[in-house]
N, C-alpha and C positions, 0 to 999 in steps of 0.2 A: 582145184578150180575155185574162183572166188567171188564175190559180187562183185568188186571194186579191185582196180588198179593196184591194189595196196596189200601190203601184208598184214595190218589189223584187220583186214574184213574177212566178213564172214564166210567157211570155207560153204560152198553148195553141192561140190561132188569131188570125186575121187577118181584122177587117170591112172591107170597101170600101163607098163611098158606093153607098144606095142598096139592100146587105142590108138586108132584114124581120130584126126579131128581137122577141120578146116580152123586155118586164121581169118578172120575176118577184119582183122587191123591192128594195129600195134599201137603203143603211148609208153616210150619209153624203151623201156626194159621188161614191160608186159605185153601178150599178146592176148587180143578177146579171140577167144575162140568155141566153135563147135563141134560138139562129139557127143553122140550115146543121146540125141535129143535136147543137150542140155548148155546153154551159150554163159560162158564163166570167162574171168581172168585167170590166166596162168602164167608165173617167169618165163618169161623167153627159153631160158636155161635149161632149162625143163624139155623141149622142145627138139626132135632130129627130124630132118628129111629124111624123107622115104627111102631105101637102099634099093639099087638096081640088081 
């Protein structure tokens, strides 16, 4: 998870497979998102739906 849009920025937390987090928008190829308290950017790619 990152401050910024970007891959130079600064990392601010760490998802492991399997963290819930809410999208809260996307720009790009990143999504802002929240989980664990904590509102970062993450690649998209990074990213599954929930399995039924």
């Amino acid at each position: 998870m990152r401050a910024e849009a970007t891959l130079n920025s600064k990392v601010i937390n760490q998802l492991v497979v399997g963290d819930k987090v809410v999208v809260l928008k996307t720009n790009g190829s990143w999504a802002l998102v929240e989980g664990n308290g904590v509102k970062g950017w993450v690649a998209s790619e990074y990213l599954s739906s929930p399995r039924s």
